[in-house]
C-alpha positions in Angstrom: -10.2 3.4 16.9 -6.3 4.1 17.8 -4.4 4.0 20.9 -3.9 7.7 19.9 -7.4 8.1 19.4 -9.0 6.5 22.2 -6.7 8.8 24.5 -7.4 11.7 23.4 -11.1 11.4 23.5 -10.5 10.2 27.0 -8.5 13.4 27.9 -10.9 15.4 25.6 -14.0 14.6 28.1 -12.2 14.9 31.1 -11.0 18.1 30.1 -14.3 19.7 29.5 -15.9 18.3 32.7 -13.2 19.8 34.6 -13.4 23.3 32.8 -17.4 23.0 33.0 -17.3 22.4 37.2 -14.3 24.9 37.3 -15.8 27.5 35.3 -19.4 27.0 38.0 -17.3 27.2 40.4 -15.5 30.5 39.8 -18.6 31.5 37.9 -17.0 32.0 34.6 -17.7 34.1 32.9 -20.4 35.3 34.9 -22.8 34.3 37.8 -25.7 35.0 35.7 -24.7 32.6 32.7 -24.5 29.8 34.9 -27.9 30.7 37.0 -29.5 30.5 33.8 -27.7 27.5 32.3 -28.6 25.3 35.1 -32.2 26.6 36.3 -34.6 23.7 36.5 -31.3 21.6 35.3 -29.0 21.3 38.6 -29.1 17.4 38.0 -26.3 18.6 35.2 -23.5 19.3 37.6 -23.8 15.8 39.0 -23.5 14.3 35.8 -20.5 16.2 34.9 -19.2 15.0 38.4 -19.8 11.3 37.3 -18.1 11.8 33.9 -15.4 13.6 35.1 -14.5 10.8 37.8 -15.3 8.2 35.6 -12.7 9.2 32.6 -10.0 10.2 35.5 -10.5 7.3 36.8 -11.0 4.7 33.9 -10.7 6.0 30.9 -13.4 3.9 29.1 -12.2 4.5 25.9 -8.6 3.5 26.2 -9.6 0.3 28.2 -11.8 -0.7 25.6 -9.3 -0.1 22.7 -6.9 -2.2 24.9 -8.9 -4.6 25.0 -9.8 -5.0 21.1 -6.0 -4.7 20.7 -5.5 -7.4 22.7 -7.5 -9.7 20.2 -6.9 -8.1 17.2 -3.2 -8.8 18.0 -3.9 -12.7 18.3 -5.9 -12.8 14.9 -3.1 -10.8 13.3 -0.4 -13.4 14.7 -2.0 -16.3 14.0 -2.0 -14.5 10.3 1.5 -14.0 9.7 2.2 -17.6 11.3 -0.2 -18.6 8.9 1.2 -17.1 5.8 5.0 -17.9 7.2 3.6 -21.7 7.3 2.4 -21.5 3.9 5.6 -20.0 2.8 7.3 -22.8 4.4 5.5 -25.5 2.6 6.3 -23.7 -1.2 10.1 -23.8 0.4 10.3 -27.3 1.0 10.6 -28.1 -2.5 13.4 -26.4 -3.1 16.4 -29.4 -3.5 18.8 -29.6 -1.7 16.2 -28.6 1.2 17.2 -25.4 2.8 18.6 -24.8 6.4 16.4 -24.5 8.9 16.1 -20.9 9.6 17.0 -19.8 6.1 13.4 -18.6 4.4 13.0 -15.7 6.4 10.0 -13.2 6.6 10.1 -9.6 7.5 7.6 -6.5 8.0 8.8 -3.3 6.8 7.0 0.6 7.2 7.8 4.0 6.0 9.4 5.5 9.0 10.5 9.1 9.2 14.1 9.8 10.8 16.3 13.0 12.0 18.3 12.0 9.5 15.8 11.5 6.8 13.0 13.8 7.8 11.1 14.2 5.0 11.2 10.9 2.8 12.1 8.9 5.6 13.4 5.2 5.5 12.0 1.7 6.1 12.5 0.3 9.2 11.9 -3.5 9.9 9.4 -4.0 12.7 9.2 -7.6 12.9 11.1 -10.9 11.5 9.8 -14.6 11.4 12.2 -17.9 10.9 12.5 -21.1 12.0 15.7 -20.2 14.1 17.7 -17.2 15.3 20.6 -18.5 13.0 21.8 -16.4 10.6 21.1 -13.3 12.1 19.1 -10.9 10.8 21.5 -7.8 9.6 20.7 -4.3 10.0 19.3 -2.6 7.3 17.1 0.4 7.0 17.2 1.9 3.0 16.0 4.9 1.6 13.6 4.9 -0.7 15.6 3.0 -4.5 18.2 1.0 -2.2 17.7 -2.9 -1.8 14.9 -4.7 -3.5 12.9 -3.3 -0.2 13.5 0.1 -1.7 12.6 -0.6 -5.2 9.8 -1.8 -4.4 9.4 1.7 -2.7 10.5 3.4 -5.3 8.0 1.7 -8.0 5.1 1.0 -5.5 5.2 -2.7 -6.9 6.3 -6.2 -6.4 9.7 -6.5 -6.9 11.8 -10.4 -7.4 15.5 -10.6 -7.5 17.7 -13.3 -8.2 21.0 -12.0 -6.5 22.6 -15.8 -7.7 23.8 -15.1 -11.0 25.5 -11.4 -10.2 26.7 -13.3 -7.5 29.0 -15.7 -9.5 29.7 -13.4 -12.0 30.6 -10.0 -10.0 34.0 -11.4 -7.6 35.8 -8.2 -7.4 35.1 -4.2 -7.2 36.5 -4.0 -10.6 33.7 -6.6 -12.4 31.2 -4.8 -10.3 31.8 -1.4 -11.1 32.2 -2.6 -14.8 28.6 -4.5 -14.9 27.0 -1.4 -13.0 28.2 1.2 -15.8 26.6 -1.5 -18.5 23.6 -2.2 -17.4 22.6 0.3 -14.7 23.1 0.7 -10.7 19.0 -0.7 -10.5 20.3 -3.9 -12.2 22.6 -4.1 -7.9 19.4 -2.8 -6.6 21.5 0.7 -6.0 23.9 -1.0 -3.7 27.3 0.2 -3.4 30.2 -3.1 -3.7 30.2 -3.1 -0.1 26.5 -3.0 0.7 26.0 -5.9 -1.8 28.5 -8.3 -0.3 26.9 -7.7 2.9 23.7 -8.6 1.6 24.6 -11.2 -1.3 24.2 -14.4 1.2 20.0 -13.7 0.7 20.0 -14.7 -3.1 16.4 -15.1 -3.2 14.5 -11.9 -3.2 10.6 -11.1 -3.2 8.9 -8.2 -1.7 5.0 -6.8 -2.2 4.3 -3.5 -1.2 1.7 -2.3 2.1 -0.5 0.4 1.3 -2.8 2.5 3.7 -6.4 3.1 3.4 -5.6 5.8 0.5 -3.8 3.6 -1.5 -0.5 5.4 -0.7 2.4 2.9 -0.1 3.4 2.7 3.7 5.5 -0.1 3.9 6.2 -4.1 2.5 6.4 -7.2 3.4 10.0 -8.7 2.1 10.4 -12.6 1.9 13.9 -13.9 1.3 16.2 -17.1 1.3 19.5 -18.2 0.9 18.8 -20.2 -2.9 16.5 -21.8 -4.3 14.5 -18.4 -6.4 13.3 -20.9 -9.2 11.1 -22.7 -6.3 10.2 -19.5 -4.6 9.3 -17.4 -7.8 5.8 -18.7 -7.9 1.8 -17.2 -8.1 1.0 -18.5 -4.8 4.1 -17.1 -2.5 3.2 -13.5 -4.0 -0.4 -13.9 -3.1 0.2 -15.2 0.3 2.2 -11.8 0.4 0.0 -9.7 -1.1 -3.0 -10.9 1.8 -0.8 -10.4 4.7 0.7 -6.8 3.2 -3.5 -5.6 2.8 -4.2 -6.9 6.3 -1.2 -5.5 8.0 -2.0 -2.2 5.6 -6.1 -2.2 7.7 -4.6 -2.4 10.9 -2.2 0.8 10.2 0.5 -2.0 11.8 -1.0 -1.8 15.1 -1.1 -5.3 15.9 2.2 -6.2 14.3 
């Protein structure tokens, strides 16, 4: 049950106790109706009584989903710090070994906007690294932009390898020129001034999150500053793929 969910069944029940001891007591909608509703039955007003001071009082059901957040948050925790530690130890063969800090992993979900009402954007909800150097930049795509959007945009895993384009595109000029070759998807429909923004992360993988109906909600992005021959393994899309399905039955609740 949801936050959202356990709330309004709380306010639900208190709502009709109140409108069942209001409507006795202005005998709504008649005197008659009630006389014959609670003949033989007058324990029934004290129950409502009890319920309705009970669910102004404690809400039951919100306490309760509280509660089970509380420990469906630690298990989800100790998930992602379990994945991110598995990540790690793939990482460490990468040579020269990275900074620490670099391999970074992020939480991503379908978020509608004023600005993009309809199709909305991803918004990251949650990053994990060693250390709080570099920083993570802001970015929140559309669906098609960055490898976070293609993977949108496909509803699949999508790798990059920004290393290559980023040797051989130095200047607007090259950029433009390898963009009208072999397509703006090849930049991950970045603009020149998006991608040198983003080219430090070289290393790109990302598996999408998808909701109970199999409708894609969201992705979980790994990246690093080198090393995508090391990274671009079985195992580190797996690890991805679990965490993305978990995240996906908990509707990001505990994230």
């Amino acid at each position: 049950m949801s936050r959202r969910t356990a709330k309004a069944a709380d306010k639900t029940i208190l709502l009709s106790a109140t409108l069942f001891l209001a409507g006795k007591a202005y005998n709504v909608p008649s005197k008659p109706f009630w006389d014959g509703l609670l003949n033989g039955r007058s324990f029934l007003l004290l129950v409502v009584l009890v319920m309705a001071g009970v669910f102004g009082a404690f809400t039951p059901f919100e306490s309760w989903q509280r509660r089970a957040f509380v420990d469906r948050n630690v298990m989800m925790r100790r998930r992602v710090l379990s994945t991110f530690g598995r990540l790690l130890d793939i990482s460490a063969k990468i040579e020269p070994p990275l900074d620490t800090g670099d391999l970074a992993l992020h939480v991503w979900r379908k978020t509608r906007t004023p600005r993009h009402p309809v199709h909305g954007v991803l918004k990251r909800l949650s990053s994990y690294r060693m250390s709080s150097f570099p920083a993570t930049r802001s970015f929140t795509p559309v669906r098609g932009i960055g490898a976070v959007g293609l993977c949108w945009q496909h509803d699949r895993e999508v790798k990059f390898d920004v290393a290559p384009l980023v040797e051989r595109l130095t200047d607007q000029v090259k950029y433009d020129d390898h963009v009208a070759h072999h397509g703006s998807e090849s930049v991950m429909n970045l603009k020149w001034e998006e991608f040198q923004a983003l080219k430090h992360r070289t290393a790109l993988f990302v598996t999408p999150i998808r909701s109970g109906r199999n409708k894609f909600v969201g992705c979980v992005s790994v990246d690093a500053g080198r090393g995508y021959e090391v990274l671009d393994r079985r195992e580190l899309l797996e690890e991805m793929t679990n965490l993305g399905m978990a995240i996906g039955r908990e509707d990001f609740e505990c994230t």
